[in-house]
N, C-alpha and C positions, 0 to 999 in steps of 0.2 A: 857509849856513843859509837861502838864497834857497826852498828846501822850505817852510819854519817861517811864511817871510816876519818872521824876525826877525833883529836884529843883534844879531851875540855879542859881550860884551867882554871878554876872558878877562886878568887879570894887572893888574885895575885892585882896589882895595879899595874900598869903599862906604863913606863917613863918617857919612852920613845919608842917610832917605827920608823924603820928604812928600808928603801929597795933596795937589793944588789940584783943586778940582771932577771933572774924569773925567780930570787928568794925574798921574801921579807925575811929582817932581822927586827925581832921584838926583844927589846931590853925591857926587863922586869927593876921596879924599882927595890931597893933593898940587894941588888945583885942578880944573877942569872941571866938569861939569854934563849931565845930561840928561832929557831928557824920555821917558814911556814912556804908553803906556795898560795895560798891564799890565807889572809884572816879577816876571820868577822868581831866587830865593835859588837857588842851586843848587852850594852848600860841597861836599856829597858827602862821603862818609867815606873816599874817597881821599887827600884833601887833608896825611889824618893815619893810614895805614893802619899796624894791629896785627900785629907782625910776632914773634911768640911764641918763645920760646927753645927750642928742639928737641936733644932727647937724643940728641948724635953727629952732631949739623950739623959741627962742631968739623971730624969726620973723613971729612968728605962730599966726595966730590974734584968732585962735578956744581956745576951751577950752581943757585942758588935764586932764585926771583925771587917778589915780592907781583906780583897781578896789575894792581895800580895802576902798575907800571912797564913792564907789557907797552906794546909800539908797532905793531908787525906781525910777521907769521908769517913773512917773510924770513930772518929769524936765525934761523928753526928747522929749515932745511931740511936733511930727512935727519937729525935730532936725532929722541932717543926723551924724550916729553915725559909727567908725572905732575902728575894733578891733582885737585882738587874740589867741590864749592859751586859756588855759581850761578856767579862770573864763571869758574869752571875750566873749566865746561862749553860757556858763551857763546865761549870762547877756544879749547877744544879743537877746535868744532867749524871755525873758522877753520883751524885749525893741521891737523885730519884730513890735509888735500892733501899739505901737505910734509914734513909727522914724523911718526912711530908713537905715538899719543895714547893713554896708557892714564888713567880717573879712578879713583883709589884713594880708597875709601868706606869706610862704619863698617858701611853697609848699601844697600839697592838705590836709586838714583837715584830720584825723587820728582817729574815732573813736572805744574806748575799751570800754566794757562796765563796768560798775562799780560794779558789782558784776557776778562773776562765781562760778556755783555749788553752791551756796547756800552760798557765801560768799564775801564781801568787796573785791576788787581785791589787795589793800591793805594787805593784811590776807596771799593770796597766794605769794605775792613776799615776804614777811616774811619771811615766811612757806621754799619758795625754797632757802633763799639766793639770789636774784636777787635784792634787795633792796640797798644791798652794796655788791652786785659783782664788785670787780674791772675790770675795762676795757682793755683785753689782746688778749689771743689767740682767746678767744672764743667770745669776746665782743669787737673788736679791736675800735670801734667810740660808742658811745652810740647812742640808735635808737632814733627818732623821737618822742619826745614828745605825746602820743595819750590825745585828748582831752574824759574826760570818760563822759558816757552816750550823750544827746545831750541835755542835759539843762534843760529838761524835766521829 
């Protein structure tokens, strides 16, 4: 993460966080301690990925995989791979080189881009409230999932 200029601490749990003046103090459970000027929460819905019950998985003779378990495009090589949603797409395009990548959709692909005006698209639904707007007059079905950037 020498990029970031951050240090990652991956497989530690957090017990507590505290401000002191411009530091956080992060206490690690099991012991330890650190210092930061900023820290990111970054749980991610990996951690606990929704792996839905599918009619005639049972009799599926393929392999299934959440994409929370992908690792690299190695073990796909010369495999014919199906997919969808943003991280199907983020991985497919990885995967294009060494396997025949098809995305299987409800409807046509949706690309937003990941950043506008000079920011995380994340940032502007914040920003507006559209993040938790509820769904009524103005928002009567929630639109279409956009898969952001194209993987690249």
């Amino acid at each position: 993460m020498a990029r970031l200029e951050a240090e990652v601490r991956m497989g530690c749990r957090v017990g507590a966080v505290r401000r002191t003046d411009d530091v956080f103090e992060v206490y690690l459970e099991g012991g330890g301690r650190l210092s930061a000027r900023v820290v990111v929460a970054a749980s991610g819905s990996f951690g606990r990925p929704h792996r839905p019950a599918l009619p005639g998985l049972e009799g599926f003779a393929g392999q299934v995989l959440h994409a929370a378990d992908y690792r690299s495009p190695a073990t796909f090589a010369d495999r014919r791979v199906v997919g969808t949603g943003n991280s199907a797409v983020q991985i497919a395009a990885e995967l294009a080189r060494p396997a025949r990548v098809t995305l299987a959709t409800r409807g046509p692909v949706k690309f937003a881009a990941q950043r506008f005006l000079g920011r995380d698209l994340r940032f502007w639904l914040k920003r507006t409230g559209l993040d938790t707007a509820p769904r009524g007059r103005l928002l009567p079905r929630p639109p279409a999932q956009p898969v952001l950037d194209d993987g690249r």
